[in-house]
Phi, psi and omega in degrees: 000131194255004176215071168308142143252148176129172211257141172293173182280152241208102177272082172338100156277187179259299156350315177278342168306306212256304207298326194262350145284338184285314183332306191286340190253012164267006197073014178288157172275169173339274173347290207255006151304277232304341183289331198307313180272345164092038177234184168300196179262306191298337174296314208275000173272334187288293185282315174255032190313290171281004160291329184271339177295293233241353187324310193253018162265336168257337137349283193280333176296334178274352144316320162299295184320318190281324160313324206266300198277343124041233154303329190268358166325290199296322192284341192267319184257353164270000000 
C-alpha cells in the first residue's frame, strides 16, 4: 500500500512497559502517562491495561524481593 491512510500503528515496549508502571505507581493518571510514550489515553489503556491496575502493586512487591535478598545478603555475610 503506497498511501496509507489513517493513524500510525502504536508500537508497544518493554521500556514503555516499566515506565507506565513506575508512573502509575508514583500515582500520575492515566491522562498524563499517556503523554509520556506519546499516545492517546485509550490507546495506552489498550496496551498497558495491567501496568496501569496493578503499577503499585508490582512496585512494592519488587521492593519487597529486593528487601528480603538483602537481608538474607546481610544474615549470610555478618
Amino acid at each position: 500500500m503506497k498511501n496509507p491512510r489513517g493513524r500510525k500503528a502504536y508500537a508497544k515496549s518493554k521500556a514503555n512497559q516499566k515506565l507506565v508502571v513506575d508512573l502509575r505507581a508514583g500515582g500520575m493518571t492515566h491522562g498524563a502517562i499517556a503523554t509520556v510514550p506519546g499516545c492517546e489515553e485509550k490507546t495506552l489503556r489498550k496496551y498497558y491495561s495491567r501496568g496501569l491496575h496493578e503499577g503499585a502493586i508490582l512496585v512494592q512487591a519488587e521492593a519487597i524481593r529486593v528487601m528480603m535478598r538483602r537481608m538474607r545478603t546481610a544474615l549470610y555475610v555478618g
